[in-house]
C-alpha positions as CSV (number, residue, x, y, z in Angstrom):
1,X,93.9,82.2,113.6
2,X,97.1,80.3,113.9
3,X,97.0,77.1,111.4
4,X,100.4,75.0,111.8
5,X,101.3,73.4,108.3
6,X,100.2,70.1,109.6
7,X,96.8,71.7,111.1
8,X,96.5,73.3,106.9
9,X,97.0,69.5,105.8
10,X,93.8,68.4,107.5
11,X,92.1,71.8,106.5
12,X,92.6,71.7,103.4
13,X,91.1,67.5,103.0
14,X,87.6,68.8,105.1
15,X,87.8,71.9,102.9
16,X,87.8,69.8,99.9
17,X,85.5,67.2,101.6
18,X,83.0,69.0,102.7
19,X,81.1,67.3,105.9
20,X,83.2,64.9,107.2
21,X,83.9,61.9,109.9
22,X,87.3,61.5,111.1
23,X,88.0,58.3,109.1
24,X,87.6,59.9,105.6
25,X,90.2,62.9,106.6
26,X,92.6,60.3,107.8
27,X,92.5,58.2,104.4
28,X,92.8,61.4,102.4
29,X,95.6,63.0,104.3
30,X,97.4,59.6,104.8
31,X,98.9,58.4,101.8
32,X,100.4,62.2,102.0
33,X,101.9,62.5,105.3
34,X,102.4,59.1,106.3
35,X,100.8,60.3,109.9
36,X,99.5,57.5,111.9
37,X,95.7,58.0,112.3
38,X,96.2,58.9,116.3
39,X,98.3,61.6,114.7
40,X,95.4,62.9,112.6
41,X,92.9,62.8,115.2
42,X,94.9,65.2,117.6
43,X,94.9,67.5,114.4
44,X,91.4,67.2,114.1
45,X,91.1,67.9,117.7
46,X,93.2,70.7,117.8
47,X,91.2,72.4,114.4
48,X,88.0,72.2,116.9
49,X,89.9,73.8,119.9
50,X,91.1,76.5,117.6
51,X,87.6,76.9,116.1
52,X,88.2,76.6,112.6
53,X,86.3,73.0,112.9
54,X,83.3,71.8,114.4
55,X,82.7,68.6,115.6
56,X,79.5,67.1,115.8
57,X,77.9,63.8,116.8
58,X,75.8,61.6,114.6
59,X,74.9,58.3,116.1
60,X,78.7,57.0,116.9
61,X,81.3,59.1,114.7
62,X,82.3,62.9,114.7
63,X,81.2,64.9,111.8
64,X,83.4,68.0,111.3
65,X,82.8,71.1,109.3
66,X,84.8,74.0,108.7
67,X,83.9,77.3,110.7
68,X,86.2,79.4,108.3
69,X,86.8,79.8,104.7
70,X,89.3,78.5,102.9
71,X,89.8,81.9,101.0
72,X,89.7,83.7,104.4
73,X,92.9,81.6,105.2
74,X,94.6,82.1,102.6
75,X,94.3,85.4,102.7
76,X,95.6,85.6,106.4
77,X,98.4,83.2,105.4
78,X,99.5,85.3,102.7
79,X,99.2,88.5,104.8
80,X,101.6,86.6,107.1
81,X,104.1,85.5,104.5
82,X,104.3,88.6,103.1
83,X,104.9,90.4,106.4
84,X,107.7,87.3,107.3
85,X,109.3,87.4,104.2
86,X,109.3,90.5,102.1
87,X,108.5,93.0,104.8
88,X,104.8,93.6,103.7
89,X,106.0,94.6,100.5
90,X,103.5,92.6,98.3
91,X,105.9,94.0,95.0
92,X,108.9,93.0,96.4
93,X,107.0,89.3,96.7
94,X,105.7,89.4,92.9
95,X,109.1,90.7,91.6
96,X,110.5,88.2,93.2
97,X,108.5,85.6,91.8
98,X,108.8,86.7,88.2
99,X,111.9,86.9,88.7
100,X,112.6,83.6,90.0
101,X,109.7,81.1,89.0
102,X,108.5,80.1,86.0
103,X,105.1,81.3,84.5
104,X,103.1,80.8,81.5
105,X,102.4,82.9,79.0
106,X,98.7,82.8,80.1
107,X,99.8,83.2,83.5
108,X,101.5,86.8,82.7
109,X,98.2,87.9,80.6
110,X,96.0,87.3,83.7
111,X,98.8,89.0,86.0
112,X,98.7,92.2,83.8
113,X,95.1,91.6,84.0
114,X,94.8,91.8,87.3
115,X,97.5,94.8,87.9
116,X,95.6,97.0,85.2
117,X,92.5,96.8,87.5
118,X,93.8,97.0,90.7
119,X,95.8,100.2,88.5
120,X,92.8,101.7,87.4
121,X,91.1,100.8,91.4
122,X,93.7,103.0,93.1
123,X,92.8,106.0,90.5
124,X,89.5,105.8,91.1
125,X,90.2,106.0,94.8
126,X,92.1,108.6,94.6
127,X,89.8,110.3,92.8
């Protein structure tokens, strides 16, 4: 699924939301984007079109949901970032990062953390 940056906007306030009518989305993403609330609504729209929203009627107002996961979509975005940016090669990405953004100290335990497993995964796999 294809989720402009605008569309992710509007994602992300019903992800955070949970079951919501159009109004509450539109004063959540507003004082962000500045978008008029026509502007929002044609998001919405489009979200329910692409079916990663559904829209449902209770008594005279839209109530939308998500029909995907937020973590799904991240994944998929990062997937496509990787591929756009670095090739695919997710350790050209975090070697660039380290080298080039700031991260706490904490932040490099859990990154080792995380390498030593996936690490001890790929042996286990191979095994």
């Amino acid at each position: 699924m294809n989720i402009s940056d605008a569309e992710w906007i509007v994602m992300q306030a019903v992800w955070r939301l949970g079951r919501v009518g159009a109004a509450e989305v539109i004063e959540d993403v507003i004082p962000q984007t500045d978008w008029s609330h026509r502007t929002v609504r044609t998001l919405l729209n489009r979200l329910v079109d692409k079916g990663a929203l559904q829209a449902s009627m209770e008594g005279n107002r839209n109530l939308y949901r998500t029909l995907v996961s937020e973590s799904l979509c991240v994944r998929e975005e990062s997937r496509t970032f990787v591929k756009k940016v670095f090739g695919g090669d997710a350790g050209a990405l975090l070697a660039h990062f380290v080298d080039h953004e700031s991260i706490t100290s904490e932040q490099i335990d859990e990154l080792k953390s995380l390498l030593e497993k996936k690490q001890q995964q790929e042996r286990e796999d191979a095994s």
